[in-house]
KEVEX-694000 format. One record per residue: residue number from 1; residue in one letter; x, y, z of N, C-alpha, C in turn. Coordinates in nm, 4 decimals. Each point is the difference from the previous one (the first is absolute). Layout:
N
<rec resi="NUM" resn="a" n_u="X" n_v="Y" n_w="Z" ca_u="X" ca_v="Y" ca_w="Z" c_u="X" c_v="Y" c_w="Z"/>
...
//
This chain:
83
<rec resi="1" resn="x" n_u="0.0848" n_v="-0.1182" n_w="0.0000" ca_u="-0.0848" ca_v="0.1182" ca_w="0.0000" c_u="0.0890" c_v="0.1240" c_w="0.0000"/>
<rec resi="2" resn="x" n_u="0.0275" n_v="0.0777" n_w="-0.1172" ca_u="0.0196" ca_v="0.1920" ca_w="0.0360" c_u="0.0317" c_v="0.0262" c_w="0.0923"/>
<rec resi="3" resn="x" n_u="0.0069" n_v="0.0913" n_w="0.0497" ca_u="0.0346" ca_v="0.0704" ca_w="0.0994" c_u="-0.0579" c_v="0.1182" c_w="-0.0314"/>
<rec resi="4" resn="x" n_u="-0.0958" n_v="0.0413" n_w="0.1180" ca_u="-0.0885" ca_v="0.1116" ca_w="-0.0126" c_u="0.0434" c_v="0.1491" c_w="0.0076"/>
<rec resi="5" resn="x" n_u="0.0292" n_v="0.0658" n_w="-0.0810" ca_u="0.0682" ca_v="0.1250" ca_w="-0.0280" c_u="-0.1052" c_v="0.0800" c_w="0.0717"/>
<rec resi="6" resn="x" n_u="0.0781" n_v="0.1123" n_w="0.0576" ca_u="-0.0418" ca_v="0.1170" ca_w="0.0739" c_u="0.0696" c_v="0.1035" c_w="0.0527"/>
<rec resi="7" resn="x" n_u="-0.0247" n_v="0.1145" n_w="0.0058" ca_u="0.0181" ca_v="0.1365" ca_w="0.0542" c_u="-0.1057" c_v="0.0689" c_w="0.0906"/>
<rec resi="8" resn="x" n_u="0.0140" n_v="-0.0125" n_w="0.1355" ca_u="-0.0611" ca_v="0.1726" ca_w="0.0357" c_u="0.0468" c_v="0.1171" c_w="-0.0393"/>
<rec resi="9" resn="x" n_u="-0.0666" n_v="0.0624" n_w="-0.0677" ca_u="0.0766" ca_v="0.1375" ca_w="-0.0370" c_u="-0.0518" c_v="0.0830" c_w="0.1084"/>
<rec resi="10" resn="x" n_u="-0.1353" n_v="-0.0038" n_w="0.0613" ca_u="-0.0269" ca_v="0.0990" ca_w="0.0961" c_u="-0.0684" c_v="-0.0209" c_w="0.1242"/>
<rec resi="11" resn="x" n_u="-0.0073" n_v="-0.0165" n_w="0.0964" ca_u="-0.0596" ca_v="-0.0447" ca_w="0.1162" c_u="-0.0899" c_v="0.1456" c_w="0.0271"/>
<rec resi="12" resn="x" n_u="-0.1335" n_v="-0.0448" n_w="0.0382" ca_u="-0.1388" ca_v="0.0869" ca_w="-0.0081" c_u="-0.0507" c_v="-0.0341" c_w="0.1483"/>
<rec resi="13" resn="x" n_u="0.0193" n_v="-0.1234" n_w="0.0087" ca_u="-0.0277" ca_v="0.0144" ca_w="0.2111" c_u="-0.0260" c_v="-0.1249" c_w="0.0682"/>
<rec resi="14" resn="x" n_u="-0.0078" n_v="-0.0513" n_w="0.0549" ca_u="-0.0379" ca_v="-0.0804" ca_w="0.0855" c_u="-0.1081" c_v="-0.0182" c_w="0.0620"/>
<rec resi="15" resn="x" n_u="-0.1003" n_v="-0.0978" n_w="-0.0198" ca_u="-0.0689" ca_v="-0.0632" ca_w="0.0251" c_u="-0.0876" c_v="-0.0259" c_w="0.1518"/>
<rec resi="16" resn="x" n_u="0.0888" n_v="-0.0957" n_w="0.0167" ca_u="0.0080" ca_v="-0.0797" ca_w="0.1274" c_u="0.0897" c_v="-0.0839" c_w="0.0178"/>
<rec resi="17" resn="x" n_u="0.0312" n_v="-0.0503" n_w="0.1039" ca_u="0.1356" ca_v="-0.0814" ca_w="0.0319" c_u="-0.0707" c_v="-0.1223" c_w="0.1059"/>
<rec resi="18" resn="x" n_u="0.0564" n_v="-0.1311" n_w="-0.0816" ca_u="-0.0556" ca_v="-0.1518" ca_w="0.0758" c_u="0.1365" c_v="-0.0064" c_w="0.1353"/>
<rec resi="19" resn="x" n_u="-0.0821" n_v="-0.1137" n_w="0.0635" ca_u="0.1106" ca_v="-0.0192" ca_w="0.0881" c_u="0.1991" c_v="-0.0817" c_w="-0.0489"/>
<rec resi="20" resn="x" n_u="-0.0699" n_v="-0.0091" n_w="-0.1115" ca_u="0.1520" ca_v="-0.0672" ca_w="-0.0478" c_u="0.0332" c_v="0.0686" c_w="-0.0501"/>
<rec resi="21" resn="x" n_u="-0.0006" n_v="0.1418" n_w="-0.0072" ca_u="0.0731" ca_v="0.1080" ca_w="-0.0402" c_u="-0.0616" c_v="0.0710" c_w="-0.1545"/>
<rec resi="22" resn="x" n_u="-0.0725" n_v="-0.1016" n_w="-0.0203" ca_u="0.0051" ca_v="0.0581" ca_w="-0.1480" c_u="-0.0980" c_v="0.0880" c_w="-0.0389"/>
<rec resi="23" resn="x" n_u="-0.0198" n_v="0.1009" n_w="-0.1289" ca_u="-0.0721" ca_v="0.1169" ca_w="0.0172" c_u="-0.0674" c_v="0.0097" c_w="-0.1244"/>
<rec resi="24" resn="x" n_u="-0.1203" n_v="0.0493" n_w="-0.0087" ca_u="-0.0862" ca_v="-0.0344" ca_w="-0.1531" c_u="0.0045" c_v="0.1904" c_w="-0.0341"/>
<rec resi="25" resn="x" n_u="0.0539" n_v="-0.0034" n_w="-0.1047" ca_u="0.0534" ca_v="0.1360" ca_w="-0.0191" c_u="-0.0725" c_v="0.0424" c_w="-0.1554"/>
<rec resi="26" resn="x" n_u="0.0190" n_v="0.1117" n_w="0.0103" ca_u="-0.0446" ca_v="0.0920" ca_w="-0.1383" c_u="0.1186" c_v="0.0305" c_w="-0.0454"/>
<rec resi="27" resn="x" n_u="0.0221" n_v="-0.0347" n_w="-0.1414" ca_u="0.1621" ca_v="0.0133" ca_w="-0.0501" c_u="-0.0297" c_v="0.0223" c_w="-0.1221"/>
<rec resi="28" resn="x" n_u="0.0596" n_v="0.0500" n_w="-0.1093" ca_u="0.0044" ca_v="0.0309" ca_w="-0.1126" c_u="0.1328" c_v="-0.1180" c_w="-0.0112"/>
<rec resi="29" resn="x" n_u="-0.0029" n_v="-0.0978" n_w="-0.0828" ca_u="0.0544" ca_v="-0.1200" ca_w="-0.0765" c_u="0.0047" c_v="-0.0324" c_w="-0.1363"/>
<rec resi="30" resn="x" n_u="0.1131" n_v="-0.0076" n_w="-0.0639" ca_u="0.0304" ca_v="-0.0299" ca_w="-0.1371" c_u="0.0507" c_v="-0.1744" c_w="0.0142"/>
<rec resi="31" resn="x" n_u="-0.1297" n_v="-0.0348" n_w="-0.0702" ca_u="0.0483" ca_v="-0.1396" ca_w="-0.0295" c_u="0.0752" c_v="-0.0185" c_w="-0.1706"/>
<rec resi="32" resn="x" n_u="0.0805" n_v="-0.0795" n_w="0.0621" ca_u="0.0592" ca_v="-0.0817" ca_w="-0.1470" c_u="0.0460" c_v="0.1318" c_w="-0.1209"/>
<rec resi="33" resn="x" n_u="0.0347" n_v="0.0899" n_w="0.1181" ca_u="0.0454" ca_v="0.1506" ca_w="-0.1175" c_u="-0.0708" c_v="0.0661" c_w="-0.0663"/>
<rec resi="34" resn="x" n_u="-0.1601" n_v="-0.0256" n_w="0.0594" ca_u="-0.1113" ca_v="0.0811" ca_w="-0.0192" c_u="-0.0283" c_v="0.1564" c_w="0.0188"/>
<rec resi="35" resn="x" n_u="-0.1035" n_v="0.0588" n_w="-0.0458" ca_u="0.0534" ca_v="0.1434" ca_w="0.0969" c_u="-0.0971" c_v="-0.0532" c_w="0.1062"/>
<rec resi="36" resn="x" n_u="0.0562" n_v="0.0322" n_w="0.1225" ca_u="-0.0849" ca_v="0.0106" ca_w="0.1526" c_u="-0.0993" c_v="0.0027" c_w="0.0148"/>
<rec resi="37" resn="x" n_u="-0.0973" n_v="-0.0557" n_w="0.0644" ca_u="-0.1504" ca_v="0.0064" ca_w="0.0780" c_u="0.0244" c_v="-0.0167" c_w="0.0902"/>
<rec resi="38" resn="x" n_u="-0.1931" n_v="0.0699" n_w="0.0538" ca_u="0.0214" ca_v="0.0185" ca_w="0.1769" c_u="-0.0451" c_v="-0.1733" c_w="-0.0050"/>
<rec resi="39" resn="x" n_u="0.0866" n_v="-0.0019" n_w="0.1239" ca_u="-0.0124" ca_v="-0.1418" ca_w="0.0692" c_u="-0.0377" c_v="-0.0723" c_w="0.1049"/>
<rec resi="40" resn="x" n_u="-0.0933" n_v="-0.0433" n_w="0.0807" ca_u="-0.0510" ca_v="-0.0335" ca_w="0.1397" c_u="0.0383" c_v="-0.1324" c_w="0.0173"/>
<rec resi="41" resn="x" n_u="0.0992" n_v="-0.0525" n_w="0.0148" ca_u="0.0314" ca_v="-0.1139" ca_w="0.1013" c_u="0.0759" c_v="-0.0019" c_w="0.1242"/>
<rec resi="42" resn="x" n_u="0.0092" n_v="-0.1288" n_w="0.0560" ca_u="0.0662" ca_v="0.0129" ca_w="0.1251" c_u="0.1736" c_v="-0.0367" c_w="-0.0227"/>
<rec resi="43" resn="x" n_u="0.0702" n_v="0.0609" n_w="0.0760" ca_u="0.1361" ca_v="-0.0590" ca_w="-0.0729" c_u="0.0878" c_v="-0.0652" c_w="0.1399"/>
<rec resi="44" resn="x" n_u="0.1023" n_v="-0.0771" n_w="0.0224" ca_u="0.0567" ca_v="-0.0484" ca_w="0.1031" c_u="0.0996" c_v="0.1622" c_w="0.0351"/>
<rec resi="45" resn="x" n_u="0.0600" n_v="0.0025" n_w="0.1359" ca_u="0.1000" ca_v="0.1031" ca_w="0.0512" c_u="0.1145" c_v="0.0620" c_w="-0.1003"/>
<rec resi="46" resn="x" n_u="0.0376" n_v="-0.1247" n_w="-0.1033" ca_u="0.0963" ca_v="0.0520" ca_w="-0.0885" c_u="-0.0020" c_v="0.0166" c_w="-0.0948"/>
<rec resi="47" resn="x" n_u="-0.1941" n_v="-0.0065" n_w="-0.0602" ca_u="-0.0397" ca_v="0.0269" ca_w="-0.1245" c_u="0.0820" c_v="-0.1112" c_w="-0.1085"/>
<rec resi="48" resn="x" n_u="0.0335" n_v="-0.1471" n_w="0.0534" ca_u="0.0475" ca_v="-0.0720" ca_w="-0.0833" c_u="-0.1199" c_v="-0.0968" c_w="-0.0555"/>
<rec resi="49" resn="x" n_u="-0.0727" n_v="-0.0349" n_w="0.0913" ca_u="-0.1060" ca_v="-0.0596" ca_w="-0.0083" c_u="-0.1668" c_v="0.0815" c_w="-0.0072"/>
<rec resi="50" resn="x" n_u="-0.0840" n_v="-0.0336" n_w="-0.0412" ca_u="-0.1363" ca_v="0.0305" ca_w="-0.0329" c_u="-0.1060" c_v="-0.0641" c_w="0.0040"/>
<rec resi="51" resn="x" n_u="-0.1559" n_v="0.1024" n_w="0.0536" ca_u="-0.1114" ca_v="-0.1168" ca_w="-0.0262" c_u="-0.1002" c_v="-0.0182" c_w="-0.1238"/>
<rec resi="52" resn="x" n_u="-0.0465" n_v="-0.0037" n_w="-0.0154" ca_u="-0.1328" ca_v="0.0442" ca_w="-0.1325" c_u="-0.0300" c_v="0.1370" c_w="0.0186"/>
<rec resi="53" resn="x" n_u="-0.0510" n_v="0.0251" n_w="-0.0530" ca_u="-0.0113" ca_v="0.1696" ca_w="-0.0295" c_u="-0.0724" c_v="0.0659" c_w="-0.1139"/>
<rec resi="54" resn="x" n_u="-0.0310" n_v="0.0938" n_w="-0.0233" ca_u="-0.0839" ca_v="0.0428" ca_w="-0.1552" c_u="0.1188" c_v="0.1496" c_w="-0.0330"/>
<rec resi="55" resn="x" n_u="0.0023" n_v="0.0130" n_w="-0.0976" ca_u="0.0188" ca_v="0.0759" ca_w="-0.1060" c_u="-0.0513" c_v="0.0562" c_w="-0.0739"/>
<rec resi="56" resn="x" n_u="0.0034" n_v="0.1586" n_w="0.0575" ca_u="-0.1547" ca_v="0.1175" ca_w="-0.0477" c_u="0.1292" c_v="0.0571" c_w="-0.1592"/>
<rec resi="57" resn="x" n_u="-0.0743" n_v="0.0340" n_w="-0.0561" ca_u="0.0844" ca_v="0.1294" ca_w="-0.0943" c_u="-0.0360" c_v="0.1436" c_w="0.0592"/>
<rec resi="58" resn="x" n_u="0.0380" n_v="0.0835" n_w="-0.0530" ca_u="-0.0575" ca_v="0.1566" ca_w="-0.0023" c_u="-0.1137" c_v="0.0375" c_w="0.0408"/>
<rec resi="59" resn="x" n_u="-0.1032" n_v="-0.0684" n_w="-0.1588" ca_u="-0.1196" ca_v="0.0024" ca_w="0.0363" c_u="-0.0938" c_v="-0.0697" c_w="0.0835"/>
<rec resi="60" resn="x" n_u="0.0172" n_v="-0.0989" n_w="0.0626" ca_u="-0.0693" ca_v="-0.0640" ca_w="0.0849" c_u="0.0350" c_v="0.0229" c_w="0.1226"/>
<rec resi="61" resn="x" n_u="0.1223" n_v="0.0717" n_w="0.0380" ca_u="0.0201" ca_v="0.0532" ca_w="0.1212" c_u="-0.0861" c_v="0.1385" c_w="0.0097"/>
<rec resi="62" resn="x" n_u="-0.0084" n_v="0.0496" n_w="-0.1134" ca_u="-0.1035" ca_v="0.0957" ca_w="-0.0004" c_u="-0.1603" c_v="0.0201" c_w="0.0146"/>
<rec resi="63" resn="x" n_u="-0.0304" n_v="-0.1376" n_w="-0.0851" ca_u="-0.1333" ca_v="-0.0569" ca_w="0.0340" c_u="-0.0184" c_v="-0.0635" c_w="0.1816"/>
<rec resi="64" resn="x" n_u="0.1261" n_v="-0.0623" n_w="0.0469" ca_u="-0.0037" ca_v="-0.0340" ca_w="0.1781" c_u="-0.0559" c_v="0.1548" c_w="0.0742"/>
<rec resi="65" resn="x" n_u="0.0597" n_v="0.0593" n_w="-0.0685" ca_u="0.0204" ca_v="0.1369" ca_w="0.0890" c_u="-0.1158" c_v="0.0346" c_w="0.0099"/>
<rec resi="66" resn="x" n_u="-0.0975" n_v="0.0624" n_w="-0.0697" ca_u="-0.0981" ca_v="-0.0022" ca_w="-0.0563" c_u="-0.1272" c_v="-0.0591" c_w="0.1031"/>
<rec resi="67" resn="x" n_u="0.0132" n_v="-0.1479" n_w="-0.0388" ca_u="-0.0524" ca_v="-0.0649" ca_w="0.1017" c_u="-0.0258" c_v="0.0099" c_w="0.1752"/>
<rec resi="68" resn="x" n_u="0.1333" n_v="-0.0195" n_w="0.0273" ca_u="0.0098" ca_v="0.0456" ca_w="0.1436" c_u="-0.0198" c_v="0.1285" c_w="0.0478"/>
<rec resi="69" resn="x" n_u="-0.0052" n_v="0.0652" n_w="-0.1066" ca_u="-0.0590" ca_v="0.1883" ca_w="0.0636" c_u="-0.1190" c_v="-0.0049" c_w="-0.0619"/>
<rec resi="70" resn="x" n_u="-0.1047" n_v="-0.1314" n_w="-0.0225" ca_u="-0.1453" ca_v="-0.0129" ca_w="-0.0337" c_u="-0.0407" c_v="0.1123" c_w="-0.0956"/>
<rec resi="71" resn="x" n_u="0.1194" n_v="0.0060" n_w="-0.0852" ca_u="-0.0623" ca_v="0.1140" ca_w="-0.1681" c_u="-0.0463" c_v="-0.1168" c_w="-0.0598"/>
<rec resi="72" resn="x" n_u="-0.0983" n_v="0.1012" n_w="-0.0847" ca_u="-0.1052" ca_v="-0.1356" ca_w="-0.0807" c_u="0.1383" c_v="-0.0355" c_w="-0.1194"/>
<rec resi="73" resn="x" n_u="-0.0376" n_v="-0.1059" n_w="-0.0205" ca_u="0.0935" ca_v="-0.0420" ca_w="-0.1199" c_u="-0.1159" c_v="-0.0363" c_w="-0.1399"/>
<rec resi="74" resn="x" n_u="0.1112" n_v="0.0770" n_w="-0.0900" ca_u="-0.0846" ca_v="-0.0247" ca_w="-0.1412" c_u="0.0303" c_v="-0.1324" c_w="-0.0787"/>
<rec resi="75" resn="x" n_u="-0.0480" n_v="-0.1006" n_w="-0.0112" ca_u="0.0610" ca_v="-0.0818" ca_w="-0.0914" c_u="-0.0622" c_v="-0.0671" c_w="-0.1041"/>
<rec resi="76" resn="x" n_u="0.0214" n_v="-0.0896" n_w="-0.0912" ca_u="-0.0783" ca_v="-0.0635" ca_w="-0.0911" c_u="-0.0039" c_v="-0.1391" c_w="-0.0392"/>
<rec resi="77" resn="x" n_u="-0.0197" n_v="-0.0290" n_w="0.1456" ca_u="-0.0864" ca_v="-0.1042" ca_w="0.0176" c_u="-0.1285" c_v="-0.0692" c_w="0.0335"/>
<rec resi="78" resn="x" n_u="-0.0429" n_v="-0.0362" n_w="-0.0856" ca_u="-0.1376" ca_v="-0.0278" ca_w="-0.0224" c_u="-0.0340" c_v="-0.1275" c_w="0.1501"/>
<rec resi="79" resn="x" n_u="-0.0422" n_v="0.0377" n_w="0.0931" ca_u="-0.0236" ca_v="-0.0206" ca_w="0.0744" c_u="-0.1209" c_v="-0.1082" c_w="0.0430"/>
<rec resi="80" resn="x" n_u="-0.0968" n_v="-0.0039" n_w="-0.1281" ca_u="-0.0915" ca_v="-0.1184" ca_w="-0.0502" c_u="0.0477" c_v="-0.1220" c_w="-0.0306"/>
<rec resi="81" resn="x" n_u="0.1388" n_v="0.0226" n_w="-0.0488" ca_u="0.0751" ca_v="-0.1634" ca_w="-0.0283" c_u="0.0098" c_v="-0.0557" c_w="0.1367"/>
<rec resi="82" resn="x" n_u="0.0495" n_v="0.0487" n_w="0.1154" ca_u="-0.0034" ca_v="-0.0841" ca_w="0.0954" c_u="-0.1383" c_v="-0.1170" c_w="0.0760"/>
<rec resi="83" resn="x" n_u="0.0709" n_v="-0.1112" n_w="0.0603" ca_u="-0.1436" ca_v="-0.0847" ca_w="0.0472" c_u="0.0319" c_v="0.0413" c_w="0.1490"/>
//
């Protein structure tokens, strides 16, 4: 298996912190020599290791934002497809 390429280019804040030290952080991350997204996972003390996590771009950190300050969001999704 690869070896999973990565960069923090920018640390955005901290989370929370488990008892084994480790901390689920907001980071801007360039995978595999990508340009950077914001990033929410948890990482071990020396940032060598990692947990699952999601990967917003630009705009969907913009659409989060949005959300959590309860602005209506415009979108176009047809909302009838769902069961």
């Amino acid at each position: 298996m690869a070896e999973l390429k990565f960069e923090i280019t920018k640390s955005l804040g901290v989370l929370s912190e488990n008892a084994r030290g480790w901390t689920k952080e907001l980071n801007m991350v360039s995978w595999s020599d990508h340009d950077p997204k914001y990033d929410i996972r948890e990482w071990s003390p020396d940032h060598t290791r990692m947990g699952k996590g999601v990967t917003l771009t630009e705009e969907e950190i913009e659409v989060l934002k949005k959300i959590l300050n309860g602005e209506e969001i415009e979108d176009d999704i047809d909302e009838s497809q769902f069961v």
